[in-house]
C-alpha positions in Angstrom: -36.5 -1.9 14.2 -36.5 -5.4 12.7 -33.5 -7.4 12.2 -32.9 -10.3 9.4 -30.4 -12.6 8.0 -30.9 -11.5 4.4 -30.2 -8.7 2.5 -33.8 -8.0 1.3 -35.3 -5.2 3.5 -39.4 -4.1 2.9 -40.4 -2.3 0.8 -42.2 1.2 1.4 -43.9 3.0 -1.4 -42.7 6.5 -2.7 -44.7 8.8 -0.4 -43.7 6.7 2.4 -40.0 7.3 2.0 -40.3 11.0 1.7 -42.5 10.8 5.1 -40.5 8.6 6.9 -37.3 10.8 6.2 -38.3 13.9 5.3 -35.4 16.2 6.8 -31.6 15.6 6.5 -31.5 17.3 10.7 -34.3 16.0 12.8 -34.1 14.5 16.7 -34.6 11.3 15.8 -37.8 10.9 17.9 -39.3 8.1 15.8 -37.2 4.8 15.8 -37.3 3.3 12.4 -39.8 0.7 12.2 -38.5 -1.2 8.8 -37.0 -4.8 8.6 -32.8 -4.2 8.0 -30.6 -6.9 7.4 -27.2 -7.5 10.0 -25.1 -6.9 7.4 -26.6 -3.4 7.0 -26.8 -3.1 11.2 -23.0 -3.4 11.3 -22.2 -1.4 7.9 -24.5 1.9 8.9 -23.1 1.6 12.1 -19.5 1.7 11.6 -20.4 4.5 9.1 -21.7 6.1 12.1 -18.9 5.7 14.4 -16.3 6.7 11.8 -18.2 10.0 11.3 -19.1 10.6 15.1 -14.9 10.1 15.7 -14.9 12.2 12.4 -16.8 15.1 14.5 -14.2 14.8 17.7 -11.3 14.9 16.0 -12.1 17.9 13.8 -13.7 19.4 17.0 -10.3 19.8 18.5 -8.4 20.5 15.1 -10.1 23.1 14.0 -12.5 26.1 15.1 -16.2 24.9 15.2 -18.2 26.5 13.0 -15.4 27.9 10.6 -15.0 27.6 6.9 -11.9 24.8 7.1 -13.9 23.0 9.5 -17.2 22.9 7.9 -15.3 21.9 4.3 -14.0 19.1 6.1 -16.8 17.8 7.8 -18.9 17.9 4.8 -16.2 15.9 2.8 -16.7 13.4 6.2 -20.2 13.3 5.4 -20.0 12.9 1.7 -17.6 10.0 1.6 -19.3 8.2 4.1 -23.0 9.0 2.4 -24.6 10.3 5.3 -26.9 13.8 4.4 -24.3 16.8 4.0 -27.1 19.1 2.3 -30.0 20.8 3.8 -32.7 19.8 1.1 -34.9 18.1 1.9 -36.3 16.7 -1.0 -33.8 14.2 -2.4 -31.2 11.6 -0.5 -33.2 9.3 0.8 -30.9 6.3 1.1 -28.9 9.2 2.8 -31.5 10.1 5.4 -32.4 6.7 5.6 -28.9 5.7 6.2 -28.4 8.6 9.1 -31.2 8.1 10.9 -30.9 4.2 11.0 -27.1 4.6 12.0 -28.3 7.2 15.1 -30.9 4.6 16.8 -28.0 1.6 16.6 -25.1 3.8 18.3 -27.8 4.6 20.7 -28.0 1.0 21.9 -24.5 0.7 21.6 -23.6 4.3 23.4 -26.0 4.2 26.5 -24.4 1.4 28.7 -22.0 4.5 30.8 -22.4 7.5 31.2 -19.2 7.9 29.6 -20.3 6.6 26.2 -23.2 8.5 26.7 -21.7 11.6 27.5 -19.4 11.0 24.6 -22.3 10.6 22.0 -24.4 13.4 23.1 -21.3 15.9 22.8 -20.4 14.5 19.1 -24.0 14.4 18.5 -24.4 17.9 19.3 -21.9 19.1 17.1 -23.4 17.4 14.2 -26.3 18.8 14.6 -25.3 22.2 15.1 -22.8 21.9 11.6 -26.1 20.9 10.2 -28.7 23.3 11.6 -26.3 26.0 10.4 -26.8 25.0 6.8 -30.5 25.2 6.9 -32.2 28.0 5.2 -34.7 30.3 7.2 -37.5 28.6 5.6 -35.7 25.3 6.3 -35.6 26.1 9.9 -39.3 26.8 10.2 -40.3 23.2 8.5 -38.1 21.8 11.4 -39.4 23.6 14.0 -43.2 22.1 13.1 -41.5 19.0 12.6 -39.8 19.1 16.0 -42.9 20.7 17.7 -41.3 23.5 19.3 -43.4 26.3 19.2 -41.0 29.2 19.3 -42.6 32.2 17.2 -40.8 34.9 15.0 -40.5 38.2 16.7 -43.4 40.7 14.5 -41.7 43.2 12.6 -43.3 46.0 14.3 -42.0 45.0 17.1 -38.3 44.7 16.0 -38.4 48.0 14.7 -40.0 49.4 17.3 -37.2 48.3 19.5 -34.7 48.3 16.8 -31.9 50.2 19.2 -32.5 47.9 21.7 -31.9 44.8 19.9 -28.5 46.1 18.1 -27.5 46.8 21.8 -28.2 43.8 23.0 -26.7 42.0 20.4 -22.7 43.7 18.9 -22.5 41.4 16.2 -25.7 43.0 14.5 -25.5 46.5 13.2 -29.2 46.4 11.6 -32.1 44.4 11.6 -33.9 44.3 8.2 -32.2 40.8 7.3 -31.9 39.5 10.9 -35.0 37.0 12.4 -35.3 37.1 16.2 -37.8 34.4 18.2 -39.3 35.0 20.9 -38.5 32.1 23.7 -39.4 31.8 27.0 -36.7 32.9 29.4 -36.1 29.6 31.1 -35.5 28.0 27.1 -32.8 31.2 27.1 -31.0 30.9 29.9 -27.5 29.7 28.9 -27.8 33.1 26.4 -29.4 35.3 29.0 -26.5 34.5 31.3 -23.7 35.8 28.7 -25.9 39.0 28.1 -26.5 37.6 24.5 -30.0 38.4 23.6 -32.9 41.6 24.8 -35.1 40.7 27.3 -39.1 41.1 27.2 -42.0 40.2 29.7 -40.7 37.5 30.2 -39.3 36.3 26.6 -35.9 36.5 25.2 -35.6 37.6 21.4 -33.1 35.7 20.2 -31.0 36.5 16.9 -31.2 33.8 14.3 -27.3 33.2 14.6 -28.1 32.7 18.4 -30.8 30.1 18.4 -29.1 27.3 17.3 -28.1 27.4 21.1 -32.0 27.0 22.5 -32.3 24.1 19.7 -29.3 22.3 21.3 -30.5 22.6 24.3 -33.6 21.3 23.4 -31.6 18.3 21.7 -29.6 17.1 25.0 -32.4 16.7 26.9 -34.3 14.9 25.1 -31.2 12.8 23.5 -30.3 12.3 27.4 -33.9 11.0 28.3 -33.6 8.8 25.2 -30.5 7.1 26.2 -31.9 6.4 30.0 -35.2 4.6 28.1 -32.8 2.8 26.1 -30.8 1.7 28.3 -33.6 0.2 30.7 -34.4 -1.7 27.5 -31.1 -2.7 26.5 -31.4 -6.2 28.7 -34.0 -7.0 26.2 -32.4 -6.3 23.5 -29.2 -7.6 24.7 -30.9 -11.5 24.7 -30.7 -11.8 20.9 -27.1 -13.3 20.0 -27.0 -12.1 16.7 -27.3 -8.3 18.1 -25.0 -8.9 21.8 -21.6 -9.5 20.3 -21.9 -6.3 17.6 -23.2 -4.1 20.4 -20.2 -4.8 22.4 -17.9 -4.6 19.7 -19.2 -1.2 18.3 -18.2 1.0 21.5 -14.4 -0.3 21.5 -14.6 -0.4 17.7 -11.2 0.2 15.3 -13.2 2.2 12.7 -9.8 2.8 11.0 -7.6 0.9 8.4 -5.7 -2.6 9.7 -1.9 -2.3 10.7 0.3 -4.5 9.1 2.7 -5.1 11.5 5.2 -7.1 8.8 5.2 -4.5 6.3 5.7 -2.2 9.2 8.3 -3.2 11.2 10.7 -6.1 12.8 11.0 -7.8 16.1 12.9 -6.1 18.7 15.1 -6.9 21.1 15.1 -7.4 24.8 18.2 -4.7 25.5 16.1 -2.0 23.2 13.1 -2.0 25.5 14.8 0.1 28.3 15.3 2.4 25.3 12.0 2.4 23.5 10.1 2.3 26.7 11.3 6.2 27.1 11.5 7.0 23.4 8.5 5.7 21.7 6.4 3.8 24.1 3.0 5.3 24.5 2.7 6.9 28.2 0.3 4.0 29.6 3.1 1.6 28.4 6.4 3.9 29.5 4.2 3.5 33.0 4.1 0.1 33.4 7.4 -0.4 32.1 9.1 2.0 34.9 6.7 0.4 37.7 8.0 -3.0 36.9 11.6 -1.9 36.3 10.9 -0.2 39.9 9.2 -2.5 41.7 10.5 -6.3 39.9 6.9 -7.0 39.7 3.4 -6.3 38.3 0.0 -7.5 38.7 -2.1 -9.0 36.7 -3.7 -6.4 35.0 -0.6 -4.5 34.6 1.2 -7.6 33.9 -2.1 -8.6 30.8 -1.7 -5.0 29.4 2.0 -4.9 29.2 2.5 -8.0 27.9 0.4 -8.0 25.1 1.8 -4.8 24.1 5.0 -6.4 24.1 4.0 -9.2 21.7 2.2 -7.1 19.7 5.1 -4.9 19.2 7.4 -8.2 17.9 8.7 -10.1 21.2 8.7 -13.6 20.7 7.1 -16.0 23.4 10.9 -16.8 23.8 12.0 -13.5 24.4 8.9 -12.9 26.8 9.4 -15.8 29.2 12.8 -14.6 29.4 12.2 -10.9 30.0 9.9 -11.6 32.5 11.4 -14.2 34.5 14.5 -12.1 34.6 12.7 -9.8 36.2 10.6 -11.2 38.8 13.4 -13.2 40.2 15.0 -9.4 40.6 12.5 -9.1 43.2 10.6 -11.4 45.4 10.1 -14.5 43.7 12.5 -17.2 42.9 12.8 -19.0 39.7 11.1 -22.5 40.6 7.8 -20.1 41.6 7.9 -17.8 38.8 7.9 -21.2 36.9 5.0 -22.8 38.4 3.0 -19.6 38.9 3.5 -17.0 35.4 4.8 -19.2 32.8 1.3 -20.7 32.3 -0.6 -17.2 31.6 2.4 -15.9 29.5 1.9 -19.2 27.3 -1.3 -18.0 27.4 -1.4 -15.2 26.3 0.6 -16.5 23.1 -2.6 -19.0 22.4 -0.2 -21.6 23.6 -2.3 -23.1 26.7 -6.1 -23.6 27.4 -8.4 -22.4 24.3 -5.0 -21.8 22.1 -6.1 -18.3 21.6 -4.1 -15.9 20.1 -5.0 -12.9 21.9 -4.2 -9.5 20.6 -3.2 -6.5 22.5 -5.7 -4.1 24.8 -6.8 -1.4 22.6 -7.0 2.0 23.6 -10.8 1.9 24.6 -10.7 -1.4 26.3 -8.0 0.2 28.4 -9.8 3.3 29.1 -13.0 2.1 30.0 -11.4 -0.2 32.2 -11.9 0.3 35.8 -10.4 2.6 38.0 -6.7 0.8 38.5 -6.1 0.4 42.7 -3.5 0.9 45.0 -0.5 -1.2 43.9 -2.1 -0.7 40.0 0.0 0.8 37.6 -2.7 -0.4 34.4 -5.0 1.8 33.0 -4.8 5.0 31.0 -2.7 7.6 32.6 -4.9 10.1 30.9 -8.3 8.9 32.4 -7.6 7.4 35.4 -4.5 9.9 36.8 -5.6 12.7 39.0 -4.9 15.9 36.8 -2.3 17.1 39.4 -0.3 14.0 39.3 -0.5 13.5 35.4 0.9 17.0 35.2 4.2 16.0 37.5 4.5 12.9 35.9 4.8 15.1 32.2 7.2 17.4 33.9 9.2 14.8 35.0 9.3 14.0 31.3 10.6 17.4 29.9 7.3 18.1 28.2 7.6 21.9 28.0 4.7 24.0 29.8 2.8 24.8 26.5 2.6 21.3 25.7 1.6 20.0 29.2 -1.1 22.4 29.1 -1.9 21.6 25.6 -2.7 17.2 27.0 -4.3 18.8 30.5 -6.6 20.8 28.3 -7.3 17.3 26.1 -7.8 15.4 29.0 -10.4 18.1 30.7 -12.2 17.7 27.3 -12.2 13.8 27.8 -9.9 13.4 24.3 -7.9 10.8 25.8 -6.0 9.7 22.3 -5.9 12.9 21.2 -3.9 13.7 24.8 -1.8 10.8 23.5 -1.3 11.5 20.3 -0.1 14.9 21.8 2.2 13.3 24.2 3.8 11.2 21.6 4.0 14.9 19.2 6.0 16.5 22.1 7.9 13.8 23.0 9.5 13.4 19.3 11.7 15.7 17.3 11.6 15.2 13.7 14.9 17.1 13.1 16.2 14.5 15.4 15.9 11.6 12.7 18.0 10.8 9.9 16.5 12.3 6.6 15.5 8.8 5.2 13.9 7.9 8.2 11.7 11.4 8.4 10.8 10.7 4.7 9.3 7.4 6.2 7.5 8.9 9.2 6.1 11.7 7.4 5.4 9.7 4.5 3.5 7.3 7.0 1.7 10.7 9.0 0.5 11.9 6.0 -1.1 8.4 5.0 -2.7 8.1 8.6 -4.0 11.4 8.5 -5.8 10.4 5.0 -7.1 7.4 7.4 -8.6 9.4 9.7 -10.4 12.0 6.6 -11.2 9.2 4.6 -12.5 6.1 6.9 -10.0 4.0 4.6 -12.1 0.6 5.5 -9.6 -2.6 6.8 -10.1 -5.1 9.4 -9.7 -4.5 13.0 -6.8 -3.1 13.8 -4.1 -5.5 15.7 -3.6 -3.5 18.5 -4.8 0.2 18.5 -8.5 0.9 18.8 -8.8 4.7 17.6 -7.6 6.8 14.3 -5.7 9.1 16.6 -3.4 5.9 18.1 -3.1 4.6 14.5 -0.7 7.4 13.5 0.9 7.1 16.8 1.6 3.7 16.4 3.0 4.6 12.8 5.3 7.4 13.8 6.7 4.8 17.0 7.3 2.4 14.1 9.4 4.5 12.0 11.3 6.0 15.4 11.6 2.1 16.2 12.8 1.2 12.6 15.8 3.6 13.0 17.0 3.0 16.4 17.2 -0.9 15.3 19.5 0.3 12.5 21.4 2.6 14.3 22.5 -0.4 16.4 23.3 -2.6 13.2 
């Protein structure tokens, strides 16, 4: 794939568009070849990311595969003009636009095996939304297409072992509409092992409904072998400075709308953090704000991560030196060294000192891609980086009720770390609880964030929060921090 500073991209003839695109679900085992301009790079693969979070989301909101989940994510598709229909004879720009979008977030997604394990699971459940729409005939193009050479089960055979197929498989009660394909038992096993499909010499016939599964698998591996080549040849790649800084920027990427934080809310002040902290702090947050009540002290990555929350929820550089000089002197250090050692980096912080930077506050994947926080460390997601055991005492401690503790532990096991957040935040917050005006605000506010997350509502990068999911968080703490400043009016 060529890269250019101008908009004007090369042109292919008809028939090379239709061959260079020709099916709306493919592997993507052909990189594109055609010049694209940066602007494109970055548009297509924001696109991308906003659909891929798109997937995840709707993967834990809804039942894969059912009607209110395949309405929605063909909405996703349609607003953000990726394919959404399995024809394969129109939407170019469509199927251009998709498999562009794939080979980007590939060089974007294969630096951990986190992000990769990430994109291959939202991967996967694209393709299988999409291989579900195809047609029988449809399927059969892709198969060629794909080169796998699984064949269609003769219908002598089915009928001849027409009892034995309908046993094998509940869910049929005839076979005259049904296609089974023969595949090889080791292609099968995942299906074999559930007692899913009729085993012969060798083969398993496998119901059309079924074979989506031997597909997938098909898909992994060679997406996962993919992502290794890539990655050996991401050094390479990673030499041209127009490409480095939007490859880093696309796997921590805000793909949502930007947060006004002075239409949103006011500065607070230093006697409601105690408050907040346990009210409408996010848990990483509530964490570092009980260590360092706890313990008069922080280090500096807990003391980086808190404090930019801090100023990006209103405190003044003021209030900070002050609330953190107040507390350090608590413990072990005396005022003339917190003054010659802390006040610097807090000044910092505010773009004050050094390269005058104004920096903004972690986002959500900086901080959970961060490394593994040490002893002493109280940084870091509690979500990804607490053992399970201890995340579920912590919650307890907390009065999150059983159902809903189970409810995050489950989110956490499926890697959803916002979404365990978001949960956290759900449980931890009783709409009955605020005054009438103030629920007209926060559900007001939820119901626009959720239209955020359907709609990719495009903004600049979001101030503080790096996912959809911790966009409506920060929205509901607003409102719950809105009231609790009036209340003490």
């Amino acid at each position: 794939m060529q890269f250019s500073s101008n908009v004007k991209r090369g042109v292919l003839k008809l028939g090379d568009k239709q061959e260079s695109y020709r099916l709306s679900v493919q592997f993507y085992l052909q990189p594109p070849t055609e010049n694209i301009s940066l602007m494109e790079f970055e548009s297509f693969a924001c696109d991308r990311l906003k659909l891929l979070k798109a997937v995840e989301n709707l993967g834990v909101s809804y039942v894969k595969g059912d009607a209110s989940y395949q309405d929605k994510l063909e909405s996703e598709l349609r607003h953000l003009k990726f394919p959404y229909r399995a024809l394969t004879e129109d939407d170019y720009d469509a199927r251009r636009k998709d498999h562009i979008s794939h080979f980007i977030l590939r060089l974007a997604y294969c630096q951990s095996e986190e992000l990769k394990r990430w994109f291959i699971q939202q991967e996967m459940d694209l393709f299988r939304y999409r291989f579900n729409q195809l047609s029988h005939s449809l399927v059969e193009k892709f198969l060629q297409y794909a080169n796998l050479g699984y064949d269609i089960l003769p219908e002598t055979e089915k009928l001849n072992m027409e009892n034995k197929l309908i046993d094998a498989n509940p869910g049929i009660s005839e076979l005259k509409n049904n296609v089974f394909y023969k595949v090889p038992f080791s292609d099968a096993a995942d299906l074999v092992r559930v007692r899913k499909v009729y085993l012969l010499v060798g083969y398993a016939c496998v119901p059309q409904q079924e074979f989506v599964t031997i597909v997938l698998n098909s898909y992994r591996t060679k997406l996962s072998k993919a992502l290794a080549l890539t990655a050996r040849s991401l050094p390479m790649v990673q030499t041209d400075e127009r490409l480095q800084p939007l490859l880093n920027h696309l796997s921590h990427a805000y793909v949502g709308p930007d947060y006004n934080i002075e239409n949103a809310m006011g500065k607070i002040s230093l006697e409601q953090i105690d408050a907040l902290s346990v009210k409408s702090f996010p848990l990483c947050m509530r964490q570092l704000h009980k260590a360092l009540r706890d313990n008069h002290h922080l280090r500096h990555g807990g003391r980086m991560q808190y404090g930019l929350f801090l100023k990006g929820i209103g405190l003044t550089l003021e209030q900070a030196l002050k609330f953190w000089k107040s507390e350090f002197i608590r413990g072990k250090v005396d005022a003339d060294k917190f003054d010659k050692g802390y006040v610097y980096n807090i000044r910092h912080s505010y773009g004050k000192e050094g390269k005058r930077t104004d920096y903004t506050p972690y986002s959500c994947m900086k901080i959970i891609l961060s490394n593994l926080p040490g002893q002493g460390d109280y940084h870091g997601c509690p979500f990804r980086h607490s053992d399970p055991e201890l995340l579920k005492q912590k919650l307890q401690s907390y009065k999150i009720p059983p159902s809903g503790i189970g409810q995050i532990l489950d989110l956490v096991k499926g890697m959803h770390y916002q979404l365990a957040c978001q949960k956290y935040f759900e449980l931890t917050h009783d709409p009955c609880s605020i005054m009438p005006k103030e629920c007209q605000v926060l559900h007001e506010e939820k119901r626009l964030a959720l239209e955020d997350e359907t709609h990719g509502v495009q903004g600049q990068r979001n101030w503080f929060f790096s996912e959809p999911s911790q966009s409506v968080l920060y929205r509901k703490s607003a409102a719950t921090w809105r009231h609790q400043r009036n209340k003490k009016r």
